[in-house]
C-alpha positions as CSV (number, residue, x, y, z in Angstrom):
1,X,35.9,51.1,19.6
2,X,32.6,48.8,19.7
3,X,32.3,47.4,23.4
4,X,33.4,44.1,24.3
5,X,31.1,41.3,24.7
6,X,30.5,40.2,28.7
7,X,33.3,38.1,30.1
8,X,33.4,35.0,32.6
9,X,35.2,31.6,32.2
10,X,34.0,28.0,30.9
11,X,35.8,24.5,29.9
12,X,37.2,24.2,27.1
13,X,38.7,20.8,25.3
14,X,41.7,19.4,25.4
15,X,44.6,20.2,22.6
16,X,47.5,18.0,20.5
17,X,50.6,18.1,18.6
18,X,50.2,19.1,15.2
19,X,52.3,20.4,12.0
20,X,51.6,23.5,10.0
21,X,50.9,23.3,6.3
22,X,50.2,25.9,3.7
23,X,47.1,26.7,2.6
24,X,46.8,27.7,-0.9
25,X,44.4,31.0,-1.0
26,X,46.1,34.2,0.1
27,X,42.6,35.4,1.4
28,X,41.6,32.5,2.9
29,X,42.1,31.2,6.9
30,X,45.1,29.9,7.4
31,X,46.0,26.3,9.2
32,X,48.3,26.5,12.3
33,X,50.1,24.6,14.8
34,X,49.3,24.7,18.3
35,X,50.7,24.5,21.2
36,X,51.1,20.7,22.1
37,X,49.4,21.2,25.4
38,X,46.2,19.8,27.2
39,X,44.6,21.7,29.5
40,X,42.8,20.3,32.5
41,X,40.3,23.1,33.5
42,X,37.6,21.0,34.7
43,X,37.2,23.9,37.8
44,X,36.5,26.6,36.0
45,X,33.4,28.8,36.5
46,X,30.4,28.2,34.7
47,X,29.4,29.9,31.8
48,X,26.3,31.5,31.9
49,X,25.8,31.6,28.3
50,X,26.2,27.5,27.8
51,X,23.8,25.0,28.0
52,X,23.3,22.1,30.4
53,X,23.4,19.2,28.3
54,X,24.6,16.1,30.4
55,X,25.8,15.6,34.3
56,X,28.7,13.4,34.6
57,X,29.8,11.9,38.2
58,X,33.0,11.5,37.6
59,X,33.9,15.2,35.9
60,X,30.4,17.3,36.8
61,X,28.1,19.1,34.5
62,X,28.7,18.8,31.0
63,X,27.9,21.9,28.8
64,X,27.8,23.0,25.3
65,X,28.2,26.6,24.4
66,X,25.7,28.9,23.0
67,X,25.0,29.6,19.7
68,X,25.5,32.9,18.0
69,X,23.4,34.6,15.3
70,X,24.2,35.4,11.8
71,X,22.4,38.7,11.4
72,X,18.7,38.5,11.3
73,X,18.9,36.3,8.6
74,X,17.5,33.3,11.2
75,X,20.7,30.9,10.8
76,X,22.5,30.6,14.2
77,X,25.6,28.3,14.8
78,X,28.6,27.7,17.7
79,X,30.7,30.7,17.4
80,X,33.3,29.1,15.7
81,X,33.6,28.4,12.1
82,X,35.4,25.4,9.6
83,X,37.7,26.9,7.0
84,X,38.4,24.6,4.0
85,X,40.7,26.5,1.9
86,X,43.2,23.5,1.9
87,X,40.7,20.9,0.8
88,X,41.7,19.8,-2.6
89,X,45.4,21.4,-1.9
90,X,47.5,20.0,1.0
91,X,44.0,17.8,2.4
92,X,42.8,15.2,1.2
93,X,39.3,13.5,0.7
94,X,40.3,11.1,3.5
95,X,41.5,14.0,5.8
96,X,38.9,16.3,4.5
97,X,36.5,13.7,5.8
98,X,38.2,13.1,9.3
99,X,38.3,16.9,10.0
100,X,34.6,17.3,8.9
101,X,33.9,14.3,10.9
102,X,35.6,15.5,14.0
103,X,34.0,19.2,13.9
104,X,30.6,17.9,13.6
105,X,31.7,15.9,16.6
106,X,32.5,18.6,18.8
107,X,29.4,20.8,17.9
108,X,30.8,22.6,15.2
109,X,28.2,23.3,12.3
110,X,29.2,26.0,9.9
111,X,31.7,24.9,7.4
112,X,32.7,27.8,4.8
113,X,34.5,27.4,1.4
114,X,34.8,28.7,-1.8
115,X,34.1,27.7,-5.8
116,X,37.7,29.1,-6.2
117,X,39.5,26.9,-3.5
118,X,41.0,24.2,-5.1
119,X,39.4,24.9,-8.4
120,X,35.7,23.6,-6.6
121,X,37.8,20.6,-5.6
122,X,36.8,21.8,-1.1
123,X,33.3,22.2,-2.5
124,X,32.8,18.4,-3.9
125,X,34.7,17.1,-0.5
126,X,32.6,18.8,1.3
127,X,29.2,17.7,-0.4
128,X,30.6,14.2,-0.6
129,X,30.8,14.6,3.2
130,X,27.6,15.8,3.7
131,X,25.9,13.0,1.4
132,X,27.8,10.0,2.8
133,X,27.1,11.2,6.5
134,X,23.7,12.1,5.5
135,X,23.8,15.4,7.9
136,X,23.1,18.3,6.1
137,X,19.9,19.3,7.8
138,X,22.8,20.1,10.5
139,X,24.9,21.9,8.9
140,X,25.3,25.5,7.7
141,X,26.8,25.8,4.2
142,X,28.4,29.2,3.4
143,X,30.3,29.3,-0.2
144,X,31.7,32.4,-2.0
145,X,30.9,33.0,-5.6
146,X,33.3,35.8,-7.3
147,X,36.8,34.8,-7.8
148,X,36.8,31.1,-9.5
149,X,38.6,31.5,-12.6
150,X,36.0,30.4,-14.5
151,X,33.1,32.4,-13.5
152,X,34.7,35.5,-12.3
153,X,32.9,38.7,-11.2
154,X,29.8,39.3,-9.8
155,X,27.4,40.0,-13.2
156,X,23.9,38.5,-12.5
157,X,24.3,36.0,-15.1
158,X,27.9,35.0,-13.7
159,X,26.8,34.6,-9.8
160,X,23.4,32.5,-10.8
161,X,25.5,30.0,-12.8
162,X,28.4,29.9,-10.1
163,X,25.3,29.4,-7.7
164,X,24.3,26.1,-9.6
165,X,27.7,24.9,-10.2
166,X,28.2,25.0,-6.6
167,X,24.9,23.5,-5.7
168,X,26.0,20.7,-7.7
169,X,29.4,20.1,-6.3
170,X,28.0,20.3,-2.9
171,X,24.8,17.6,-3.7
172,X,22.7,20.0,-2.1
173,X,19.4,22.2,-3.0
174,X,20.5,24.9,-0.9
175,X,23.0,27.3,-0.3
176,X,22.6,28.5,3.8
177,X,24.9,31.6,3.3
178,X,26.4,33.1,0.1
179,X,29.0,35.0,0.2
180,X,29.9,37.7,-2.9
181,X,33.8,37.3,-3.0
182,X,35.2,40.7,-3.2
183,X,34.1,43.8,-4.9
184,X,33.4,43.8,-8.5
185,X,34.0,47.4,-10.1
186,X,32.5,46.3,-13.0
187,X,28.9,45.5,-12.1
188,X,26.2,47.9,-9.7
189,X,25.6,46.8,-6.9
190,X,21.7,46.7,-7.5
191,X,22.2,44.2,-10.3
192,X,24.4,40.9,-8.5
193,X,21.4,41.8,-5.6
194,X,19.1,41.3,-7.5
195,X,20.5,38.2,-9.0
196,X,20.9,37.2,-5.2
197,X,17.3,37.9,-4.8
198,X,16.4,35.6,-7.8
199,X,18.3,32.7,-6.3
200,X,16.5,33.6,-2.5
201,X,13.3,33.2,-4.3
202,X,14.0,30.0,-5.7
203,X,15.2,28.6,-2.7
204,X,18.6,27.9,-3.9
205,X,20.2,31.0,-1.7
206,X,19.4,31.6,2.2
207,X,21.0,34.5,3.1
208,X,23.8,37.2,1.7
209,X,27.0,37.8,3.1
210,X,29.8,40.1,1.6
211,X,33.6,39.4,1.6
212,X,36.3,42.2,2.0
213,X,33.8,44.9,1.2
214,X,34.3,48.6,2.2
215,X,32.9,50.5,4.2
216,X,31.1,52.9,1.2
217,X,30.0,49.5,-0.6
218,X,28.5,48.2,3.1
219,X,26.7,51.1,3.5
220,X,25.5,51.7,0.0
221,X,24.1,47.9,0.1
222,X,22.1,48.8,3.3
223,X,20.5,51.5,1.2
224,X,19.3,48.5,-1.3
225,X,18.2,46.7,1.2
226,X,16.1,49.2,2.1
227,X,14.7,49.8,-1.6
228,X,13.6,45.9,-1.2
229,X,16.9,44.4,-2.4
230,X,18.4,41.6,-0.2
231,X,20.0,42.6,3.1
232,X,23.8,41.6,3.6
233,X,23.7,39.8,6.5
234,X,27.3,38.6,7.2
235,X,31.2,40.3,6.6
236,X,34.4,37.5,6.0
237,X,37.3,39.9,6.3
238,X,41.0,40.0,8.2
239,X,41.1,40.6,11.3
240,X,43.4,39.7,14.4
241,X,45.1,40.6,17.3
242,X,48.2,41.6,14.9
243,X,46.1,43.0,12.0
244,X,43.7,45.1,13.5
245,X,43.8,48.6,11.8
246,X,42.0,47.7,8.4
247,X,38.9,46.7,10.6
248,X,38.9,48.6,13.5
249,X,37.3,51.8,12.8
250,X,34.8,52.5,9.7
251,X,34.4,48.8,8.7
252,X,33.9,47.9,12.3
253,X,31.4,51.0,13.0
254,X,29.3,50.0,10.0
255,X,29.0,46.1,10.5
256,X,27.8,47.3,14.2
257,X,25.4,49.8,13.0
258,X,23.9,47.3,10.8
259,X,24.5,44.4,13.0
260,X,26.1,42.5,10.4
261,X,27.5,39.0,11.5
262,X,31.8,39.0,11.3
263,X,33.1,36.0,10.4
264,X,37.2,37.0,10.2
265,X,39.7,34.9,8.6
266,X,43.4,34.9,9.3
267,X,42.5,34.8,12.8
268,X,45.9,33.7,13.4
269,X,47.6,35.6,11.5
270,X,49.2,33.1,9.1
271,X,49.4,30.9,12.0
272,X,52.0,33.4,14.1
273,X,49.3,33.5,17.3
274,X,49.8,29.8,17.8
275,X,53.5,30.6,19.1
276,X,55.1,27.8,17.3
277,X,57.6,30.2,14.9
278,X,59.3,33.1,17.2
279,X,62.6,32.9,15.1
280,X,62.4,33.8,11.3
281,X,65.1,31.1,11.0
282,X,62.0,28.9,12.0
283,X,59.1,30.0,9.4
284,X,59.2,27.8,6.6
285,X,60.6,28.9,3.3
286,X,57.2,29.7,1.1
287,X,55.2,32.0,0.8
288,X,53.0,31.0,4.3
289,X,56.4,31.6,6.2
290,X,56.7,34.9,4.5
291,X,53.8,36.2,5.1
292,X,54.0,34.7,8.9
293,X,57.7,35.9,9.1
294,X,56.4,39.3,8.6
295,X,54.8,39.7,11.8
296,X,58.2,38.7,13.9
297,X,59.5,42.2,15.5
298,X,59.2,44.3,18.3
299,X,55.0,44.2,18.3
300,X,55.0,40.9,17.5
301,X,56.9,39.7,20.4
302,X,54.8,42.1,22.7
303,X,51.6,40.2,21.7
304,X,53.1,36.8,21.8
305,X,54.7,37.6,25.2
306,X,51.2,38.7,26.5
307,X,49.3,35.7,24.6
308,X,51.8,33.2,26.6
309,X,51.3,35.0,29.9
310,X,47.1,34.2,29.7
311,X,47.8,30.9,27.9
312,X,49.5,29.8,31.2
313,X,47.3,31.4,33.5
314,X,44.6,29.8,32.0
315,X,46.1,26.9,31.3
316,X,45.3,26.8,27.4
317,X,47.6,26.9,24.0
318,X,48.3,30.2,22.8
319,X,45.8,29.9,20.1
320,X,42.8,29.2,21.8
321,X,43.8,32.8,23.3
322,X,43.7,34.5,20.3
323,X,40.5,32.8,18.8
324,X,38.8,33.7,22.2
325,X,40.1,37.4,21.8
326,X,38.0,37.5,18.9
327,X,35.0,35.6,19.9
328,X,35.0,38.3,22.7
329,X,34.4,41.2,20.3
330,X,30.7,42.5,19.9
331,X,30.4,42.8,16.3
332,X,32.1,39.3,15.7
333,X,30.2,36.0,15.7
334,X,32.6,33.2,14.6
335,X,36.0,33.5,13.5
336,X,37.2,30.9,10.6
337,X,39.7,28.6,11.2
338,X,41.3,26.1,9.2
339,X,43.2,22.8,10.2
340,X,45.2,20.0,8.1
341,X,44.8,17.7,10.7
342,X,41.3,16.2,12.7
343,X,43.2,16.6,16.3
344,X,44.5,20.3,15.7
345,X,40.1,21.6,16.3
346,X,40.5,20.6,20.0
347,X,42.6,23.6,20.0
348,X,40.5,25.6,18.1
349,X,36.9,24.6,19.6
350,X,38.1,25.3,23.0
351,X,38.0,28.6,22.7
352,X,34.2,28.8,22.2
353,X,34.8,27.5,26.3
354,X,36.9,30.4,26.9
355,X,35.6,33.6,28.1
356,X,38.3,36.3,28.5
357,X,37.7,38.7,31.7
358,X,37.9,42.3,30.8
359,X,40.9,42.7,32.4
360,X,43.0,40.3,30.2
361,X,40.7,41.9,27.3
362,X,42.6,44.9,28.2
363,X,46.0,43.4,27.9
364,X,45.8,41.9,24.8
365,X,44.6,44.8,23.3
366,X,47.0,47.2,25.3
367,X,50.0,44.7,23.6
368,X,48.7,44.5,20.3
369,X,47.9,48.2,19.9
């Protein structure tokens, strides 16, 4: 197993009261429900990592945490990323806006979407944002190309033109991180780099990321790379404390070797880690509940039971647990989260404030094992 990142203890925000929705991409991040708690854990221990940003006299030092890197590529962001899968779907522009609005507020800068969520509808909410708010010189953009309906695959000719259809949606001249959706059978390799390398060139592309890719496909674009195609810089794929086997192991040994920025999705597994459905008489009849429903049972319980026990002791939700379980990983630099409500990111930004000791590390591996 790769080695845990170094452990200690910071603030974190406070959390709210919020309902689950269902978002509509099965291999997107999920919105959940947290725990309606709010933490006071002003006495904490300072985080070395953070940065001293503002002294307060009535609650001390203020601090913001540090940022992580995504690969080599140069782009670095708080190590905690905006899912948008539900833009278009069960959000709203308005709510789109307020959620956007609130994550910038709280230091958040790396927003990630899709041309396939909502039929581009996330994309154009999210440019809309960025152009009314005039901000994007603070953000971090990363889009998929691969999977819209329209412009399926990942042929040269088919990622350029997604490119520029998503450029346009998002009123931008840049993409900060483009990820290619899924393996394409279909097309080398060599080719959609070089198409990738086309778009760097122009300046319409940043950096290259890969979504759900093997190991073999990894590894075999490393060996472009070195031939003077594009480097893959970043991996999207699910992982969590209750689906850790499909990562853990040749995928995870890889994306270390190469140093290859994780961003996973799901990291709540459908919204189960949050603690608000122990009961399947509680999951919602869809297809979210199913798929949350699934992870009730004997290990399920374990984990929740062990996510509860550190929730209280640190006096947190359940969820900013799990997201800090992740954060705490070595090869993983910000897990993506998605909310249908503004409030429900107090939750999920506290956990960049959280620093798991190893000990607890331990447990909620030992639980979910």
């Amino acid at each position: 197993m790769i080695p845990l990142k170094a452990a200690g203890s910071v603030a974190s925000v406070s959390s709210a009261p919020v309902v689950p929705a269902t978002a509509p991409d099965p291999t997107a991040p999920e919105p959940f429900a947290p725990e309606p708690s709010a933490p006071d854990v002003r006495s904490r221990p300072i985080d070395p990592r953070s940065t001293l940003i503002e002294t307060n006299p009535y609650s001390g030092p203020i601090r913001v945490p540090g940022r992580v890197a995504l690969g080599d590529s140069g782009l670095t962001t708080l190590p905690i990323a905006l899912g948008t899968s539900v833009f278009g779907w069960t959000v709203g522009p308005d709510a789109a806006e307020r959620t956007l609005d609130r994550f910038a507020a709280l230091g958040g800068t790396l927003v990630d979407t899709a041309d396939s969520y909502a039929s581009g509808r996330s994309e154009l909410m999210i440019g809309n944002w960025m152009a009314s708010r005039r901000v994007r010189d603070r953000m971090l953009v990363a889009t998929k190309v691969g999977r819209s309906p329209d412009l399926s695959g990942l042929d040269p000719a088919t990622v350029i033109a997604a490119v520029d259809e998503s450029l346009a949606r998002l009123r931008t001249d840049r993409i900060d991180l483009l990820h290619l959706h899924g393996e394409d059978p279909s097309t080398p390799l060599a080719e959609t780099l070089g198409a990738v390398g086309t778009l760097i060139e122009a300046g319409k592309v940043r950096a290259v990321g890969a979504s759900d890719f093997s190991a073999e496909l990894l590894i075999e674009a490393r060996v472009l790379a070195a031939n003077g195609l594009p480097r893959v810089q970043a991996l999207t794929t699910r992982y969590s404390l209750m689906e850790r086997a499909a990562f853990e192991g040749r995928i995870e040994l890889v994306a270390h070797a190469q140093g290859l920025a994780v961003l996973p999705y799901f990291a709540l597994a459908n919204g189960y880690l949050a603690g608000q459905v122990r009961r399947r008489s509680e999951a919602t009849q869809d297809a979210r509940g199913a798929r949350l429903a699934r992870h009730l049972g004997r290990r399920g319980h374990r984990v929740l039971a062990a996510i509860d026990d550190l929730a209280f002791r640190r006096d947190v939700a359940p969820a900013t647990v799990a997201i800090a379980w992740l954060q705490a990983k070595s090869t993983v630099s910000a897990p993506v989260v998605g909310v249908t409500e503004p409030e429900q990111l107090d939750v999920l930004m506290a956990a960049t404030g959280l620093v798991l000791t190893r000990s607890e590390l331990i447990e909620l591996d030992r639980a979910s094992a």
